[in-house]
C-alpha positions in Angstrom: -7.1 15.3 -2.1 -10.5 14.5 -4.0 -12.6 11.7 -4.6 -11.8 11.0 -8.2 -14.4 8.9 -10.3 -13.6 5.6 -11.9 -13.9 5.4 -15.3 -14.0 1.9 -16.8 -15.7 2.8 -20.7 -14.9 3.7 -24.1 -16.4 5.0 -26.6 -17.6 3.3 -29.9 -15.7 5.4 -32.5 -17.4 3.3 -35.2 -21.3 4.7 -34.2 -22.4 7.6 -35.8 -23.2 9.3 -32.6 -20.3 12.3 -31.9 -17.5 10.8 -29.1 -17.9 13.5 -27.7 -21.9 13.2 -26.9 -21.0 9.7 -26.3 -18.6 10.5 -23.4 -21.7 13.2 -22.4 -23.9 11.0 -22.3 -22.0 8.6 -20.9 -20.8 11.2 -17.4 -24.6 11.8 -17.3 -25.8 8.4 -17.1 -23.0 7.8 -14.4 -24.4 10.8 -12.2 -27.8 9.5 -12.9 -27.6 5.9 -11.6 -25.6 6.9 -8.3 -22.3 5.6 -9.0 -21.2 9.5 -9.1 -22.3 11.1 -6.2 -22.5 14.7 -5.5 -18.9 16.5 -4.5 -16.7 13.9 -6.8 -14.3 15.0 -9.2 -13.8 13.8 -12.5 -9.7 12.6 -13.8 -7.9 15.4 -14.9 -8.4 15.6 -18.7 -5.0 14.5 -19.5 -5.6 11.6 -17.8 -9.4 11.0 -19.1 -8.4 11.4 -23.0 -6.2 8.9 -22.2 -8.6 6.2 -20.5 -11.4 7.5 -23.0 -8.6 6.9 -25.8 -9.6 10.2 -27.5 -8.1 13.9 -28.2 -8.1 16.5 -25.2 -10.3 18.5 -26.9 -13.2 15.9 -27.7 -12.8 16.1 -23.9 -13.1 19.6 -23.5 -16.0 19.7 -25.4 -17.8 16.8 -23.7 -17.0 18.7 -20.3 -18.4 22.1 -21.6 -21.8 20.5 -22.7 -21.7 18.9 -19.2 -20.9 22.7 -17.1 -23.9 23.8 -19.5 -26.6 21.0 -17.8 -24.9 22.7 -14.4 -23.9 19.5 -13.8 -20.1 20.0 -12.8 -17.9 22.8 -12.5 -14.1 23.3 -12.3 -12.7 24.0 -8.6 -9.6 26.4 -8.9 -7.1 23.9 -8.0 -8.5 20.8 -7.2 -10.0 19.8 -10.8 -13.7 19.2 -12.4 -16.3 18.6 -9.6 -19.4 17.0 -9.6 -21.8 20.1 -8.2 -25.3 18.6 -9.1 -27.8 16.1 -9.9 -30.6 18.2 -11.6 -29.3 15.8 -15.1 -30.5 12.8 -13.2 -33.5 14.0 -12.1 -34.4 15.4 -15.3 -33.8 11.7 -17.0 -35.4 9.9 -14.7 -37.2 11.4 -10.8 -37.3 7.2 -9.7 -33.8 6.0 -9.6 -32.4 5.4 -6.6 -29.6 8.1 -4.9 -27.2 6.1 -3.9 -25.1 9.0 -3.0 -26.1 9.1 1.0 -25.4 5.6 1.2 -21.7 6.0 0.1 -20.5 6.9 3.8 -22.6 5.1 6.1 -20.7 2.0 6.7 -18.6 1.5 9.6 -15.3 1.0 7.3 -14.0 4.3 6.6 -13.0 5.6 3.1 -9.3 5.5 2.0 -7.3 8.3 1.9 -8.1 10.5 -1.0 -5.1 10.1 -2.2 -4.6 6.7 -2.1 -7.5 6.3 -3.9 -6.4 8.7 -6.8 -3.0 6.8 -6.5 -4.9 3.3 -6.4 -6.9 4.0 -10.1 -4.3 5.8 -11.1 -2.0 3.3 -10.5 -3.5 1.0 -13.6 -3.7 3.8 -16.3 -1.0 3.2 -19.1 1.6 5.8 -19.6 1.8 6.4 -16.4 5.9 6.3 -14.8 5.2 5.0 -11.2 7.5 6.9 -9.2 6.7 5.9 -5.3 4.9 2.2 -5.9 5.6 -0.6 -2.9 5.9 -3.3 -5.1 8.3 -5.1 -7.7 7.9 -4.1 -11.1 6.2 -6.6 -13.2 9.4 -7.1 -15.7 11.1 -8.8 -12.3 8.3 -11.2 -12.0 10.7 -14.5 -11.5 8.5 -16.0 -14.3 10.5 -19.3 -14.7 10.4 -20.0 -10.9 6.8 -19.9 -10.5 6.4 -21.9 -14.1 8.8 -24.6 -12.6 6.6 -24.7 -9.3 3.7 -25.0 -11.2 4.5 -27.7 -13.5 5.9 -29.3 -10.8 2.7 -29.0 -8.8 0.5 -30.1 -12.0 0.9 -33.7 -11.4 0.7 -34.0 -7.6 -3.1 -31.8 -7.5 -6.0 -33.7 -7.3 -8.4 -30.9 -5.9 -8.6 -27.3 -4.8 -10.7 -27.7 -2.1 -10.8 -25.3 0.6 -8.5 -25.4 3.4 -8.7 -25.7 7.2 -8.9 -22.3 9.2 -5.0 -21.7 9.9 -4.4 -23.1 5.9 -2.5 -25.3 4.3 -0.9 -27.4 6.4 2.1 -28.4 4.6 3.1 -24.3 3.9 3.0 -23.9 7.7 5.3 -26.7 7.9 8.0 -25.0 5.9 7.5 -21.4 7.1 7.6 -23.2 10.7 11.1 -24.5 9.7 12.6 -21.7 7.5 11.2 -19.3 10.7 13.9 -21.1 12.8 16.4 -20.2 10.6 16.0 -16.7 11.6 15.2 -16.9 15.4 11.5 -17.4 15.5 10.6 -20.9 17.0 6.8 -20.9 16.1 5.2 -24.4 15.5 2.7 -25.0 12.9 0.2 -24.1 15.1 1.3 -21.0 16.0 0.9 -19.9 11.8 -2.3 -18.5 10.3 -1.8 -18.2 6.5 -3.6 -14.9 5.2 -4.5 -13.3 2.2 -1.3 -11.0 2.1 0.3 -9.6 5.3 -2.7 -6.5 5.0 -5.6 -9.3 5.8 -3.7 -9.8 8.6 -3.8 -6.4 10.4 -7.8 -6.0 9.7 -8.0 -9.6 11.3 -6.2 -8.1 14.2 -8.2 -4.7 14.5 -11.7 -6.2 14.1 -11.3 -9.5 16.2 -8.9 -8.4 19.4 -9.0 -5.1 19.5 -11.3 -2.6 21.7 -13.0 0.9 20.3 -11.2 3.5 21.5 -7.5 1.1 21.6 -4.6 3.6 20.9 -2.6 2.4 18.1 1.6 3.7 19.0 3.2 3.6 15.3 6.3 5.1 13.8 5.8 8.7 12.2 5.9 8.8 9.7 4.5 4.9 9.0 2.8 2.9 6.3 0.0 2.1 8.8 -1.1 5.8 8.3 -1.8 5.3 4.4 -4.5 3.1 6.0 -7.6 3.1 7.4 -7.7 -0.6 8.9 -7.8 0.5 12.3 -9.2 3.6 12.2 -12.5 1.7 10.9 -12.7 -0.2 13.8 -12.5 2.5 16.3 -8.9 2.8 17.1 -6.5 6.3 17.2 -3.3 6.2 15.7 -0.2 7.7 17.9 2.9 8.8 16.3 6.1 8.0 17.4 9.0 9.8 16.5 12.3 7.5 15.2 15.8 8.7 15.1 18.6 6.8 12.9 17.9 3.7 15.2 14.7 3.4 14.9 11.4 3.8 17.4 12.3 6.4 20.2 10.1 4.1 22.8 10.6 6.6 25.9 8.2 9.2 23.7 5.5 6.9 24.1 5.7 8.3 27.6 2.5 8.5 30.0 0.1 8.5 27.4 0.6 4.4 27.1 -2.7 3.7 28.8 -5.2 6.7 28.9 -8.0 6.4 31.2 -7.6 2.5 31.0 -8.0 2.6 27.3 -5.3 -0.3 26.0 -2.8 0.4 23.9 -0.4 -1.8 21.0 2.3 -0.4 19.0 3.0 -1.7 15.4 6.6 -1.3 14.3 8.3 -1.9 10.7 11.8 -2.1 12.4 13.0 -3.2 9.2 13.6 -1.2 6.3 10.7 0.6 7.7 8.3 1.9 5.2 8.3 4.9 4.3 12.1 5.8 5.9 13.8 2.9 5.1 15.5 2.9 8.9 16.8 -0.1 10.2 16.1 -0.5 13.8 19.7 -1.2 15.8 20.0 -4.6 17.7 20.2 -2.7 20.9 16.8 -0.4 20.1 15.0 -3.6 19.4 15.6 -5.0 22.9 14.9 -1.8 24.5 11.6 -1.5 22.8 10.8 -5.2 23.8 12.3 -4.3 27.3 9.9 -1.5 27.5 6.8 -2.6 26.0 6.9 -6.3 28.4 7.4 -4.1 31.3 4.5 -2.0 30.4 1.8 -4.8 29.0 2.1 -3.3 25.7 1.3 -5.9 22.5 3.3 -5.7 19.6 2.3 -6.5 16.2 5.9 -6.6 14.2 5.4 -6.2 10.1 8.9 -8.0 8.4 7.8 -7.2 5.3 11.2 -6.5 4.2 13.4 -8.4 5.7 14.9 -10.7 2.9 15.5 -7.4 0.6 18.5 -5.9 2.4 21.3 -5.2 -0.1 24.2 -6.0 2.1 24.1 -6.7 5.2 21.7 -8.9 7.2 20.0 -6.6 9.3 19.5 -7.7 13.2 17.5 -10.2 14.3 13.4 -9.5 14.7 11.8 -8.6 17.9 9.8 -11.9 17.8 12.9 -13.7 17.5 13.1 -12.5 21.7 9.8 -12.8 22.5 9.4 -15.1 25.1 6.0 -14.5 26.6 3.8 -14.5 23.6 3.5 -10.6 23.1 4.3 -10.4 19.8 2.4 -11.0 16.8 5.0 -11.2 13.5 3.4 -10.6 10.2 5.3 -11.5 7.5 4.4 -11.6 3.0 5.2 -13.3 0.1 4.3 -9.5 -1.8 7.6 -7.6 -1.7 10.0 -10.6 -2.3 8.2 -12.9 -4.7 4.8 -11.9 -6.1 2.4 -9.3 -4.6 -0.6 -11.0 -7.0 -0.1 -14.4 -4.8 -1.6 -12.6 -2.0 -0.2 -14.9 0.5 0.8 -13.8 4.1 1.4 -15.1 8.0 1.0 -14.1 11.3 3.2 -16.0 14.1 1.9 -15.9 17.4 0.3 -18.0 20.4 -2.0 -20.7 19.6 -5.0 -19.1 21.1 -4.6 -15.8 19.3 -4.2 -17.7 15.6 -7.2 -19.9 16.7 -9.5 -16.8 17.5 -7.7 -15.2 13.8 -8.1 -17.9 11.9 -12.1 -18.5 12.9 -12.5 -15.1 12.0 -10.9 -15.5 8.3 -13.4 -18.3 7.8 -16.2 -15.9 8.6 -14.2 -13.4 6.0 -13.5 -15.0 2.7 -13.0 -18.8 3.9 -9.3 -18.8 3.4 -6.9 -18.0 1.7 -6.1 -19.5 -2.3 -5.1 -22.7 -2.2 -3.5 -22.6 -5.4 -1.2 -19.5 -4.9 -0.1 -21.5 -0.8 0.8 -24.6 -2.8 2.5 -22.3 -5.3 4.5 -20.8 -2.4 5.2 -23.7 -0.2 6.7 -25.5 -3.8 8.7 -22.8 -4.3 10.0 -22.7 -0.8 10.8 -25.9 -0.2 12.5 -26.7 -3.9 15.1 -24.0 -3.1 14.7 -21.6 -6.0 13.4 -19.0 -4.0 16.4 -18.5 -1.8 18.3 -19.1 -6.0 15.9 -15.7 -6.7 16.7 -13.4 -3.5 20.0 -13.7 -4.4 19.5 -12.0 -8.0 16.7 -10.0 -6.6 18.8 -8.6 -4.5 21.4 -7.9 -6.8 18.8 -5.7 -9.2 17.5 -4.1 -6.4 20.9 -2.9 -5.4 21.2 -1.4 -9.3 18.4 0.3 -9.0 19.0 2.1 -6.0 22.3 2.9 -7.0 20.9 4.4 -10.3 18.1 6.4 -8.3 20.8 7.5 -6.1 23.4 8.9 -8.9 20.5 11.1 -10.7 19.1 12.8 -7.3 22.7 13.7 -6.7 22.6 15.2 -10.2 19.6 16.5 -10.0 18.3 16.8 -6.6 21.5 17.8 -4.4 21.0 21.6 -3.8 17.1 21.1 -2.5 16.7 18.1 -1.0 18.3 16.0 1.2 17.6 11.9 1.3 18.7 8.7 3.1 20.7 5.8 1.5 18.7 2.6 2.8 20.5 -0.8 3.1 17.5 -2.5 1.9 13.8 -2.6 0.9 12.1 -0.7 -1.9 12.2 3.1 -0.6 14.4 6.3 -0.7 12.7 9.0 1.6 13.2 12.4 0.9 13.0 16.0 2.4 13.0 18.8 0.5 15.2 21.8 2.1 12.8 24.2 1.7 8.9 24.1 1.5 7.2 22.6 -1.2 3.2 22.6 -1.9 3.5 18.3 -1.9 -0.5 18.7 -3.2 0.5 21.0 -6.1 3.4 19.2 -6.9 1.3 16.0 -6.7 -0.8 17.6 -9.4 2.0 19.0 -11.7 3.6 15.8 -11.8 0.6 14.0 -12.9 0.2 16.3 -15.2 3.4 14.9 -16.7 2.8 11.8 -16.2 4.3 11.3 -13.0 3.0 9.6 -9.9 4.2 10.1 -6.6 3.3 9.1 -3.0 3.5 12.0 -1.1 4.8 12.2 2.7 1.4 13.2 4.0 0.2 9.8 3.0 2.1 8.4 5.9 2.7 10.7 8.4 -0.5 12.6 10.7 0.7 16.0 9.9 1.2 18.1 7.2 5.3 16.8 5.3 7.6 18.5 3.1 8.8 14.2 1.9 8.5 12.0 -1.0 8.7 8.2 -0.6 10.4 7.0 -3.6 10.6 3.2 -5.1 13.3 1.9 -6.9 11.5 -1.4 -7.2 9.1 -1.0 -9.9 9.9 2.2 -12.4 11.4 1.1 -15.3 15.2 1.2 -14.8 15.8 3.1 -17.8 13.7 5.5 -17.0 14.8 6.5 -13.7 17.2 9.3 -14.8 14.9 11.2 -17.2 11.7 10.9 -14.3 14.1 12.1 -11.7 15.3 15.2 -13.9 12.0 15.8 -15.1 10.6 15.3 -11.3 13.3 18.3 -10.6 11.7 20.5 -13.3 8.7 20.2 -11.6 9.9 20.8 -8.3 11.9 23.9 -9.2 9.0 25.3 -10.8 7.0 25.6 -7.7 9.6 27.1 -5.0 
C-alpha cells in the first residue's frame, strides 16, 4: 500500500479566492515546506472532497492545475503520487527538505496500510468494517460518570506517580488477578499506557538485536513494527483449531546463539479468534521451560468471551517467572483510558518501569484512578455482563448476513469471544484491489496481509464497533464488491 498524506485543512468558502486554487495552493505549500515528501500519495478524491468538504470536481480541477506544475501524477492503480518538488523550489530555493529525513530514525514506519487505515479511520462517513475496538455508542458512559463523581471529592492532586503507578490500582489488579489464577503481588505490576506501551517497553529494554520473535501466523503483532524497530525478526507459527502448533517452532529456536521469545494471544487470538485448548497451553509452557524460551502472553480478550469461560492463562502455571502477562483496560472498557499491565518478576517490572519514566513519566493518573474506582466499586463486572450480551448480538447479526451473502465464496469461523470473525475467501481475491473498491464505497477493511508475513486471501472482521444496523447492508454491499473482482 502507499504512503497517503494527511490532510488536516479546509478551505475558506467565504474568500473570494476560487476553492479550488485554494486547495492548489494549499497541496503546493504542503510539498514546499517538507511535510509532503517525494513518492507520497494524495487520498483518493472521494475521500479528499470529503475532508476538503467540497464537490469531486473542485477536486479534480485542483489536481489537474497541480499534474500541470508536474508536480504529481496518477499511478495506474495505486492513486495520485507525489513525483516532484520543482513547485517548491520555484517558491522558495531556501526551505528546508525534510523529505530525507523522514526515514532515518531507528523506529521503522508502519505498515502502509495501517497508516491509510489509521487516518482513515477518523474521516466521517466512513463504515469501519475490521476496527479492534468498541464502538463509541457502547461507551458505558454512566459507569465512568459514577466513578468520576465519585472520585471528585476524594482528589486532591494529579501529581505524577511512582515508576510501577498507582499504587492503589495495583492493589486491586493484584487481587482480582487471583481470581483467575495469577498470584502476582503489587510488585510484580507495572501500570502502562495501554497493553501496546507494554510490548515497546519489552523490545527496547530486554531484548537483543537480532532476537527472533516466534508469533502465531497469522498475529496482530505483524500489524506492527514494535519489534522490528528494535532489531528483532518475527517467526511465524502456524496454529490449528487449538491454537500454537509449538513442535513447528522446531530447530530454529536458537540460531547461532541468537535468543529467542514467543508472543502468543491464546485467547481469542487476534486476528483468528482461536481459543487455545487447556491441554495446548500446558504443552506450550511444557515446551517453552524446557527449551529457555520467554513468553510474553497478550490477554487482551479474555473477559469478552460470549459463553463459556475459556481456560485458564499460561501465566496462571507459570511457576518460574517465564512469563510476562500483558493485559488492557482497551477492549473491555475504554480504549481512550489508555491504561494497561504487565505481570511478571520483580526485577523485570523494576528494569520496565525505569524505562517508562525515561519514556513519558507514567502513565495518567487520572484515567488509573478512573479504572481502579471502577474496579473496585463493582460496576465493571455489572458492565461485562451487558457487554457481553451486545457483543453476542452483534456477532450473531454479522454471522446471519455472511451466510446470506457470503456462503458460496467464503468460508469463516464462529469465535466464542472477542471482537473478530476471520474469513477466507474460497477462491483468490486481489485483497489490495478490493481494499481499494471498498473504500471507494465507503468501506474500510483490515486486510489479512496486515497480520500475516505472506501474501492472504482473509479479512479480519469486527463486530465490535460498526453500527449494528448497518451490518447487513455493509456485508451485502461488501459482497458486491467482492463478486465484482473474481
Amino acid at each position: 500500500m502507499n504512503k497517503i498524506v494527511t490532510v488536516d485543512w479546509l478551505p475558506d468558502k467565504k474568500s473570494k479566492e476560487p476553492v479550488y486554487q485554494q486547495i492548489v495552493n494549499y497541496i503546493s505549500r504542503k510539498i514546499s515546506n517538507g511535510d509532503w515528501a517525494i513518492g507520497y500519495y494524495l487520498p483518493p478524491q472521494r475521500v479528499l472532497a470529503e475532508r476538503l468538504k467540497v464537490n469531486r470536481s473542485t477536486i479534480s480541477i485542483a489536481l489537474d492545475i497541480l499534474k500541470s506544475y508536474g508536480i504529481i501524477e496518477g499511478k495506474s492503480g495505486k492513486g495520485t503520487a507525489i513525483i516532484s518538488n520543482t513547485w517548491s523550489i520555484m517558491i522558495s530555493s531556501n526551505e528546508a527538505n525534510w523529505g530525507s529525513y523522514v526515514k532515518s530514525g531507528f523506529f521503522k514506519e508502519n505498515l502502509p496500510t495501517i497508516q491509510l487505515i489509521n487516518k482513515l479511520e477518523f474521516v466521517e462517513g466512513i463504515t469501519r468494517l475490521g476496527t479492534g475496538e468498541m464502538s463509541p455508542k457502547l461507551f458505558p458512559k454512566e459507569v465512568i460518570t459514577n466513578a468520576m463523581n465519585s472520585l471528585t471529592p476524594k482528589m486532591s492532586n494529579l501529581s505524577y506517580l511512582g515508576p510501577l503507578g498507582l499504587d492503589e490500582l495495583r492493589e486491586t489488579l493484584s487481587h482480582r488477578l487471583k481470581s483467575f489464577g495469577i498470584n502476582a503481588s503489587p510488585s510484580n505490576i507495572l501500570i502502562t499506557s495501554g497493553s501496546l506501551q507494554a510490548l515497546q517497553l519489552i523490545s527496547i529494554s530486554m531484548l537483543k538485536p537480532n532476537s527472533k520473535i516466534f508469533c502465531e501466523i497469522p498475529s496482530y503483532i505483524n500489524s506492527l513494527q514494535v519489534f522490528q524497530s528494535a532489531g528483532m525478526k518475527l517467526e511465524g507459527i502456524t496454529m490449528d483449531s487449538e491454537g500454537l502448533q509449538y513442535w513447528n517452532m522446531g530447530e530454529d529456536m536458537k540460531c547461532g546463539g541468537v535468543s529467542s521469545l514467543l508472543y502468543t494471544i491464546p485467547t481469542h487470538h487476534n486476528p483468528t479468534g482461536i481459543v487455545m485448548s487447556e491441554q495446548r497451553r500446558k504443552e506450550v509452557y511444557k515446551f517453552c521451560s524446557r527449551n529457555a524460551i520467554p513468553i510474553i502472553e497478550d490477554d487482551a480478550y479474555w473477559e469478552l468471551y460470549h459463553g463459556e469461560k475459556p481456560p485458564k492463562s499460561i501465566k496462571a502455571m507459570d511457576v518460574s517467572g517465564s512469563v510476562l502477562y500483558l493485559g488492557t483496560a482497551s477492549k473491555s472498557l475504554a480504549p481512550g483510558l489508555r491504561i494497561g499491565w504487565v505481570v511478571g518478576p520483580e526485577s523485570i517490572i523494576e528494569r520496565l518501569g525505569d524505562v517508562k519514566m525515561q519514556l513519558d513519566y507514567g502513565a495518567s493518573s487520572l484515567s488509573q484512578m478512573v479504572l481502579n474506582e471502577v474496579l473496585i466499586n463493582g460496576s465493571y463486572d455489572e458492565f461485562l455482563i451487558q457487554f457481553r450480551t451486545i457483543l453476542v448480538r452483534r456477532k450473531n447479526r454479522m454471522l446471519e448476513a455472511l451466510n446470506h451473502y457470503f456462503k458460496d465464496i467464503a468460508k469463516w469461523n464462529n469465535p466464542t469471544g472477542g471482537y473478530y470473525i476471520w474469513l477466507d475467501f474460497i477462491d483468490e481475491v486481489p485483497v489490495e484491489k478490493l481494499f481499494n473498491e471498498a473504500l471507494n464505497k465507503g468501506l474500510l477493511l483490515n486486510t489479512g496481509n496486515i497480520y500475516h508475513v505472506s501474501k492472504t486471501n482473509s479479512l479480519r472482521l469486527s463486530f465490535a464497533y460498526v453500527d449494528e444496523e448497518l451490518i447487513n447492508q455493509s456485508i451485502k454491499e461488501l459482497s458486491r464488491i467482492v463478486r465484482s473482482l473474481v
